[in-house]
N, C-alpha and C positions, 0 to 999 in steps of 0.2 A: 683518444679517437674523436675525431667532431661526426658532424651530420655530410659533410663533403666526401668524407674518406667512406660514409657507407655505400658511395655511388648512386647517391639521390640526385634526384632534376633539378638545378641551377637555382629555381625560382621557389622551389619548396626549401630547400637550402636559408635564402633568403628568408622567409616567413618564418622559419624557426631562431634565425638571429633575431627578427622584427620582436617576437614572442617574450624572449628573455633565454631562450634555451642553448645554452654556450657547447654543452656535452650532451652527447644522449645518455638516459639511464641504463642501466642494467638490462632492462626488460626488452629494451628499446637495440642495445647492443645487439642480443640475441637474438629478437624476430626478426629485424628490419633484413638483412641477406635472407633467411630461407623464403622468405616473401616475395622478394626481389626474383629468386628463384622459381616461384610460381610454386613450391608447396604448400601443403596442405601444416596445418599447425594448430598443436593444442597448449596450451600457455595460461602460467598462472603466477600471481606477479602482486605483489604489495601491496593493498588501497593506497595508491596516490600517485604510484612509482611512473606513471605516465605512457599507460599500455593505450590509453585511447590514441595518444600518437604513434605507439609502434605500430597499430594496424592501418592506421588513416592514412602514413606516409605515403608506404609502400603501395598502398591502393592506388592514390594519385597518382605517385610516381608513374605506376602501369596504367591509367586513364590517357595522361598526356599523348599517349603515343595512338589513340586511337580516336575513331569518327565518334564528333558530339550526336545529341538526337535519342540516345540510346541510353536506358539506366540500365549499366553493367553493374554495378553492387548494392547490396542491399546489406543493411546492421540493424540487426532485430536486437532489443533491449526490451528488458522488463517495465521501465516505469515513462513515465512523460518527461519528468525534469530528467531524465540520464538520455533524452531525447533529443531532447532541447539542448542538453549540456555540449552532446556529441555534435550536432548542428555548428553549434558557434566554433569548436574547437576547429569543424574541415572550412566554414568560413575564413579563418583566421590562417590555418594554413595554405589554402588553396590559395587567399592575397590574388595576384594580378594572374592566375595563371587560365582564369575563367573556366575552372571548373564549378560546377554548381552542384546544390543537396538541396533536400527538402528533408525536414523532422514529419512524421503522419502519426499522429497519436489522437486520444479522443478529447473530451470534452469542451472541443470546439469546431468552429462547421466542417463541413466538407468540402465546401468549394474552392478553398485555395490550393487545398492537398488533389483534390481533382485534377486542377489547372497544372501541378507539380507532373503528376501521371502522365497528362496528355505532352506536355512538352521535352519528355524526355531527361530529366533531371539524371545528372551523371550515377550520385549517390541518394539511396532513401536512407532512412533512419527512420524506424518506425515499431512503436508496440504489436504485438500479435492482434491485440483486438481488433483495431482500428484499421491495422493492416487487411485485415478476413472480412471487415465491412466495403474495404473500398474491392476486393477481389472479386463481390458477388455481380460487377458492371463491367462491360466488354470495354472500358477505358484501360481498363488496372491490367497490364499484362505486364508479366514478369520474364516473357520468355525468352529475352538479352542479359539475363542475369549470370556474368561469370566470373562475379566472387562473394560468398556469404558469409560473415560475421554472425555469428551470437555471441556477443557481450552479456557478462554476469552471468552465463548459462546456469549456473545454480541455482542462483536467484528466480529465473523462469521456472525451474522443477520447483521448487520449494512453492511459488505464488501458482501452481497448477496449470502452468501453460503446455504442457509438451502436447496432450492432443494439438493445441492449436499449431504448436511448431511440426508436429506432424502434418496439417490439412497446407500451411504454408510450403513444407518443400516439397509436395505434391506437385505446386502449381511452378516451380523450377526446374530449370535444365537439370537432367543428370550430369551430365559434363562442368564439373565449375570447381572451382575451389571452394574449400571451409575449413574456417577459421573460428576455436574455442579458445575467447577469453574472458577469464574471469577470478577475480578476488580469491577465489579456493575451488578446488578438485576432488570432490567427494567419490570415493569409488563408483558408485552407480554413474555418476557424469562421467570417469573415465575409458567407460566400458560403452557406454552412449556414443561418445568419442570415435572406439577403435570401430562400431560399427557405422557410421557417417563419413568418417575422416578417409580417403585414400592413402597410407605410405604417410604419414605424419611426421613432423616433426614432432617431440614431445620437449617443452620448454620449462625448468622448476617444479617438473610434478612431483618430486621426490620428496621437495621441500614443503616441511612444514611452515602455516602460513603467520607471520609472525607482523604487529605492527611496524610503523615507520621506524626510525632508532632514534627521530628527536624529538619522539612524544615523549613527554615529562605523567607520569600517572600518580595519582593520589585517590584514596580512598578515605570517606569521612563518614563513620558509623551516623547512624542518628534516627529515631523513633520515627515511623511512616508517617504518625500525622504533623512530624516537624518538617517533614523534607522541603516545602515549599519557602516553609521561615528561614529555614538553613542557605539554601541557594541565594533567599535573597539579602540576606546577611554578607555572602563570598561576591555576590554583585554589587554591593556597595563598600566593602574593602577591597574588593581587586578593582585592579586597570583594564581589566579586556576589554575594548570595545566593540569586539563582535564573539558575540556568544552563542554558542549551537546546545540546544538540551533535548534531550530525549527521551517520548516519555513511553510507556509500553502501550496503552490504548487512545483512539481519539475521544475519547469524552477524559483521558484525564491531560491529552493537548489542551484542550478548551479549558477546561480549569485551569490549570496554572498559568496558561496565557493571560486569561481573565484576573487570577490573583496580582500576575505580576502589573498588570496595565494599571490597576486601581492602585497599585504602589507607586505608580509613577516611573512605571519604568516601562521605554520604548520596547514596543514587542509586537509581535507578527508570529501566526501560524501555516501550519503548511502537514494536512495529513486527506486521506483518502476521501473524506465526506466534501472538502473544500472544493468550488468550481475551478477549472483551470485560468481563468481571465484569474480568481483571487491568491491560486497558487504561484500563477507569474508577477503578479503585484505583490505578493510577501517578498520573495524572492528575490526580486530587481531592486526592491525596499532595502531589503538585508544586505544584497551586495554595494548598494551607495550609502548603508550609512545610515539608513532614516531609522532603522531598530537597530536596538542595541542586541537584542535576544532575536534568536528565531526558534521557536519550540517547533516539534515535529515527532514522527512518528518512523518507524523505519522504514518505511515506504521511501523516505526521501533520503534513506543512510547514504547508499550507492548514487543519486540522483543531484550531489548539490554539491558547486564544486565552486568553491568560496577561496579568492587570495587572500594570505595571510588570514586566517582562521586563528584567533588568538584563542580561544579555548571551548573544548568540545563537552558537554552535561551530560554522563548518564543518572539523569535523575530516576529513572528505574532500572536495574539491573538485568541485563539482557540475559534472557536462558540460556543461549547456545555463547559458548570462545567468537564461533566465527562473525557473530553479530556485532560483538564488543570491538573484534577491529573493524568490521567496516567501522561502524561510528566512529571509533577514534581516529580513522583513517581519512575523515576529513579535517582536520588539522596535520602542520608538516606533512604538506605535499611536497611534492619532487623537493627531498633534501633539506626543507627549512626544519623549524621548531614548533612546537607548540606542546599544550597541557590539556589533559584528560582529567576530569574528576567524575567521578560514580561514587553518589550517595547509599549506603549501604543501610536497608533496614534490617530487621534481626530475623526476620524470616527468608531474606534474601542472602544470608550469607552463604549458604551452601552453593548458589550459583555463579557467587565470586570466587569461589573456593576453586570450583573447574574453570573458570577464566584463568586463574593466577598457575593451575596444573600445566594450561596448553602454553599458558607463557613460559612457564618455567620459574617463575619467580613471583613474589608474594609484594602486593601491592600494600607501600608505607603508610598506613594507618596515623591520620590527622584530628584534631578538634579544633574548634575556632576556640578562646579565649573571649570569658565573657559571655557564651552565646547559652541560654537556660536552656538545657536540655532536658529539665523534667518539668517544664511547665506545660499547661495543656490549652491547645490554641482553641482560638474562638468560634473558630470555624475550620470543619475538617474539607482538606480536597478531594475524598473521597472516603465512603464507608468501606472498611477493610473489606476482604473474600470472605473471612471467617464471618464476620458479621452480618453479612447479606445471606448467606447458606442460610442461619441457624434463622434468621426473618421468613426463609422463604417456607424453611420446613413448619417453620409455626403456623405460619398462613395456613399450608397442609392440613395440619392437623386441627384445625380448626374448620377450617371447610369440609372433612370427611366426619369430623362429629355432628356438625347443622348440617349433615343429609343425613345423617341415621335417623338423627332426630325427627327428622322427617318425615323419613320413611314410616321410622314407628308413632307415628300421630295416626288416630282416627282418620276414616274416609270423610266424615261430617264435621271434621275440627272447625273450629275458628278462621285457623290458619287457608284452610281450604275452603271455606263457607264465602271469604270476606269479596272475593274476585268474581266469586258466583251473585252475590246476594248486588254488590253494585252494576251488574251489568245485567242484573233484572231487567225485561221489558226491553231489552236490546242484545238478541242472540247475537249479530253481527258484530258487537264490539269485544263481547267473549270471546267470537272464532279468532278476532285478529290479535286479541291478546293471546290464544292458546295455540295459534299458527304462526306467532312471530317466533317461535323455538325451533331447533334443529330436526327436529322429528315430525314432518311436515304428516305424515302422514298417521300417525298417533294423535296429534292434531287433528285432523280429514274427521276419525272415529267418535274421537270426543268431540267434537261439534255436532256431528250425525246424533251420540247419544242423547244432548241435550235437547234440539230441535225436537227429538222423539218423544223425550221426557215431557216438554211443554205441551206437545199435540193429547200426551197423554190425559196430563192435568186439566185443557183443556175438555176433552170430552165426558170428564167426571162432573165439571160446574156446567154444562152445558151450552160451551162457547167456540164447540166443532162447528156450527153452521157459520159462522161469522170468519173462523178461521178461512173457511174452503171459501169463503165467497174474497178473499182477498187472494187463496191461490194458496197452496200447501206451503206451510214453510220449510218443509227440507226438503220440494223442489229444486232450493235456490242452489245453485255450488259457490263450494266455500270460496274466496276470494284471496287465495295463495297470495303469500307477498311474495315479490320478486326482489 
């Protein structure tokens, strides 16, 4: 079957030959008619397998026929790059047919996405946030909207957006189509589903979500604080020239980007703490070539859609299956090849263990030749969990014995004599050392008692008259700090 026989428009036809796209996928089989159709569809479909065009077609297809001026669709996604990704995808098909999009996401201005609003852009493509920021100004109307995508909809529940997806189809027509796609179908998102959805279609929800079939997967045990040495040992025996790694937090992105760059090897990061002008500069980096690595964080699993992807890193092992394939699900897109490796340390094996359950199969266990696996590196890329626990509780218990100790010290110690006896002859420097604590007003007291205390001392050596002739000193109020 081509893309002609699905009774798509002439010129969309055209853009998908332009593309590389000879057959449609599977995914793309299935939606593209009930779409055509005008239903409602829930769908779920293979990291790669090419669902951003089973909804974008049909969308087009049904824009052509109607007056520009007006954003009738809108595709809400969870992250910026799967913004952006989706952007260039309806660019590339739309071709000569002058439909337009705009991506609206954040961390950068508003004013072109404004200008996007005001003119009536055919298609948005836009995160929840960014999208609720431009909705609180009488620009931003959505009320021509009649057709809506959530894309990756799991992904939005999992990263906490559904309030916001709620405040968003508040501000939509009731009358419209929606459309659920994404990577996997968790019960609760199904049941979300039959309550949004009008009469659905239901497309692979029965199927379990399984990766591409020419990822090539290997697993390569190896001590936590080797896993950096190890990688880059497989990056100077292998050929990949474009390599995706993953790591589970952004502080240990930053490390091993940093380890690898001082090895001399090209590399670029891309995870949630990074500006987006730096996320689009990794990224555009990554896709021509200037790095050879791009490290990341799963924030950009779903988000970064790279051709020919020669090999995908989970240099930490993801806790859930369904994480494991997005990742590996960028490499062998639509039908090509590629290789997956996930560095396995020994407290990480139980979460490969249910990766290799939802597969069904047991991932070939590797060692490089040569490579010392009991030596101990010079520097770690990070202090284990165990070991930072067992720091913190020490800290603990040493801070709740120096306040016992404290506490049980004399009223006239040393300890408490030494702050009284240097700020002699200057009650105001006392109050702002004993008012700069939390307790502003235990503070207020103990200042009140000193002043008193002095006035007292005073009137026993006979230095009340001198005091009063400059004006009481606990007159003064204390001088809070703010």
């Amino acid at each position: 079957m081509s893309f002609a026989e699905l009774g798509l428009h002439a010129g969309l036809v055209r853009a998908t030959q332009q593309m590389g796209f000879d057959h449609p996928t599977p995914i793309q089989r299935a939606a593209i008619p009930p779409l055509l159709e005008g239903r409602d569809v829930l769908a779920t479909a293979v990291t790669g397998s090419g669902k951003t065009a089973a909804f974008l077609l049909p969308i087009l297809h049904d824009l052509l026929q109607k007056r520009r001026g007006t954003t009738r669709a809108l595709v809400v996604v969870p992250t910026r790059e799967l913004a952006v990704q989706i952007a260039e995808h309806l660019r590339d098909l739309a071709g000569s047919t002058g439909l337009t999009g705009a991506a609206i996401y954040g961390g950068v201005a508003m004013g072109p996405q404004e200008q996007a609003f005001r003119k009536g852009v055919d298609v948005l493509i836009a995160t929840p946030g960014r999208l609720l920021d431009h909705l609180q100004y009488p620009y931003a109307r959505l009320d021509g909207i009649e057709c809506l995508v959530l894309d990756e909809a799991d992904r939005m529940l999992d990263m906490g957006f559904l309030p916001d997806i709620d405040r968003i189809l508040q501000q939509l027509p009731r009358r419209r189509r929606t459309l659920l796609f994404s990577a996997t179908l968790p019960v609760p998102i199904v049941n979300l589903a039959r309550e949004m959805l009008r009469d659905p279609v239901f497309l692979n929800t029965e199927r379990k979500s399984t990766p591409a079939p020419g990822i090539t997967h290997r697993a390569y045990p190896v001590p936590h604080e080797l896993k950096s040495h190890l990688l880059l040992e497989l990056l100077r025996q292998g050929s990949a020239k474009s390599v995706l790694a993953f790591t589970r937090t952004k502080h240990r992105a930053n490390r091993l980007a940093d380890f690898l760059a001082r090895q001399g090897v090209a590399c670029a990061r891309i995870h949630g703490n990074r500006s987006q002008p730096q996320r689009m500069e990794a990224l555009v980096g990554f896709k021509r070539g200037q790095f050879r690595v791009l490290v990341a964080t799963d924030i950009a699993a779903r988000g970064i859609d790279v051709e020919a992807l020669d090999l995908v890193v989970n240099f930490d092992v993801p806790h859930l299956p369904e994480d494991y394939i997005h990742r590996v699900g960028r490499t062998a897109r639509v039908a090509a090849t590629g290789e997956a490796y996930t560095l396995v340390s020994p407290d990480e094996e139980g979460d490969l263990r249910a990766i290799e359950r939802h597969l069904g199969k047991s991932l070939p266990r590797h060692q490089i030749p040569g490579f010392n696996y009991a030596r101990r590196p010079a520097e770690r890329l990070e202090v284990p969990l165990a070991e930072r626990i067992a720091a913190i509780r020490a800290r603990r218990v040493e801070a709740r014995a120096t306040a016992k100790g404290e506490a049980r010290s004399p009223r006239g110690a040393s300890a408490t004599r030494g702050p009284r006896e240097s700020a002699k002859g200057n009650p105001s420097r006392l109050s702002r050392q004993r008012l700069a604590g939390p307790n502003r007003v235990g503070a207020g007291l103990a200042w009140l008692r000193e002043v008193t205390e002095r006035s007292d001392q005073g009137s026993a050596t006979g230095q009340v008259r001198r005091t009063r002739r400059r004006g009481p000193t606990f007159g003064r109020k204390p001088g809070f700090p703010r």
